[in-house]
N, C-alpha and C positions, 0 to 999 in steps of 0.2 A: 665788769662791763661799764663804761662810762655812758650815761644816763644823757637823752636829748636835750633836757635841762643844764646842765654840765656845758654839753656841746654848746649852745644858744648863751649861757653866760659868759664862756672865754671866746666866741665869738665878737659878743659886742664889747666885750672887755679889748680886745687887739684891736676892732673897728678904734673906736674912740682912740688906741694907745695910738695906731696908726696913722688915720685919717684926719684927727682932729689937734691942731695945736703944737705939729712937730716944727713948724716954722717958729715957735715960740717955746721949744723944749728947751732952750738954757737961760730965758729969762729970767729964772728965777736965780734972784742971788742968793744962796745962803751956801756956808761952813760944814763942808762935809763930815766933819767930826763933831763935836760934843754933843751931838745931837739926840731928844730919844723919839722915838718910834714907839704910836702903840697900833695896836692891829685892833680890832674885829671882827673874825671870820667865822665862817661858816663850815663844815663839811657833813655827810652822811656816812654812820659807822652802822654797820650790819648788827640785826639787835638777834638774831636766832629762833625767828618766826621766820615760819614760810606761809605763803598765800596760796591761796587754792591751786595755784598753776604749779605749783610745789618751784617757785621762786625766792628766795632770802629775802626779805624786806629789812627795810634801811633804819634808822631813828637820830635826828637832829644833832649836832655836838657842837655847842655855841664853843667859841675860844675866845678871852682876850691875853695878847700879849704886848709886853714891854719891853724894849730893847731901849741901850745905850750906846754909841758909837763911839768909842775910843778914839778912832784915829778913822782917815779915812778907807781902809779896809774892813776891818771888823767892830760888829756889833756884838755884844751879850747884854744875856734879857732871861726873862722868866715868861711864865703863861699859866693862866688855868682857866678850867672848861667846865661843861654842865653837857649831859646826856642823861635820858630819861628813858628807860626800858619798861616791856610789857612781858612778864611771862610770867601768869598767874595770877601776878599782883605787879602795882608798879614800886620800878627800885630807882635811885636816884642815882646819881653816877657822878663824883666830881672827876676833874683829871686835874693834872699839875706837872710841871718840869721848867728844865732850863732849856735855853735854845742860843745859839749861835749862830751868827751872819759873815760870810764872805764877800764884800761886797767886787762885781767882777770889771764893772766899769773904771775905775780906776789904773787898774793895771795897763788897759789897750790905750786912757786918754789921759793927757796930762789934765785938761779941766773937764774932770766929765759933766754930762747934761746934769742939773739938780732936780729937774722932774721925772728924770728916768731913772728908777735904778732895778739892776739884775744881779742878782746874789741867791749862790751857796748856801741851803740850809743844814743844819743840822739840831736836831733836838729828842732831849732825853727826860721821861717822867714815868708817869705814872696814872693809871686808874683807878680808883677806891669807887668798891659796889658789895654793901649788906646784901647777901645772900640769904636764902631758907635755910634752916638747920638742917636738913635733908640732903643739903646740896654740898660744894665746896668749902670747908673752911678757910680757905685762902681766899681776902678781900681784898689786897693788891696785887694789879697787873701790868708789867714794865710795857710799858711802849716808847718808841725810836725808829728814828727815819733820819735818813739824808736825800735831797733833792734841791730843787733849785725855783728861785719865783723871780715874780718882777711886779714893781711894784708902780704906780704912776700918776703924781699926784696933780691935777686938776688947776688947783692953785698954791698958794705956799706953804698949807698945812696939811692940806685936805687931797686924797687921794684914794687910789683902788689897788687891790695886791691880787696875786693869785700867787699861789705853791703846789709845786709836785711832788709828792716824797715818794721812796721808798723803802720799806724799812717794816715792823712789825705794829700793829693798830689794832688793838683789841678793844673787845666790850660787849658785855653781857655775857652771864652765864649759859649753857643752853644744857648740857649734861653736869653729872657730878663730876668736878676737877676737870674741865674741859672749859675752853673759851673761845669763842669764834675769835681769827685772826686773819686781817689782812694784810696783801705787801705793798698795799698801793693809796695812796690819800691827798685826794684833790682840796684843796681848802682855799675861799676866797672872802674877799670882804672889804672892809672900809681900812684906811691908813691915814693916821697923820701922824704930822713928824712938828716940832718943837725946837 
């Protein structure tokens, strides 16, 4: 279920992409290729605590990633993250993967906007989490998603992303050989490009 917080950030995130600045979306000159991208984002992965209402509660999963633009279609890049679980004791959680960018503008404009772009995600990695001896021996868990974001940046470095994915997002243990798993991951944050 997508959280009113959630709501209220891609909210003003379309406000501003909308409202503010589209009479001035392709002033910006720069070279849609050799460029990199690094991200900043944010999202809430399910830690395997429930709250009194016998609700799942969420836990932080800071990301940064970097991406490279070949050519004016596609980007490849890496990422890695930080999450911080409570169950018993606290476990530390890095994550890590590669990722991939379609960029979709392109295709529909021969010079597309340089402060807008909409692209095609795709990306593959992984979870690492020390468990209790009691619990799982397995400390990696693959997570992967394809979806789609847009990204918008403010001035000519500096900007704001969001992404939808779908695909499998795990984390935290909660039984033995069991891991909470979602199909769905909203992730947003800061962007600049180089």
């Amino acid at each position: 279920m997508v959280s009113k917080q959630t709501i209220l950030c891609s909210y003003i995130f379309l406000s501003i992409l909308l409202g503010g600045g589209i009479e001035n979306i392709n002033a910006q000159e720069h070279s849609p290729k050799n460029i990199w991208n690094i991200k900043l984002g944010y999202a809430k992965y399910l830690n395997g605590v429930f709250d009194a209402n016998n609700n799942k509660e969420t836990t932080p999963n800071f990301r940064g990633e970097v991406s490279y633009a070949i050519n004016k279609y596609i980007e490849i890049g890496m990422y890695i993250g930080y999450s911080k679980g409570d169950y018993v004791t606290t476990y530390h959680y890095p994550s890590y993967g590669v990722n991939a960018n379609f960029n979709v503008l392109p295709v529909f404009f021969t010079n597309p906007p340089t402060r807008l772009n909409v692209y095609l995600t795709g990306k593959y990695g992984g979870l690492y989490g020390r468990t209790p001896r009691d619990f799982s021996k397995k400390n990696h868990y693959n997570e992967y998603g394809l979806g789609i974001g847009t990204a918008y940046y403010f001035s000519r470095h500096i900007g704001a992303y969001v992404d939808y994915s779908l695909g499998n997002y795990t984390n935290h243990i909660i039984i033995p050989n069991e891991s909470i798993s979602e199909k769905m991951k909203l992730r947003f944050g800061i962007a600049f490009k180089f």
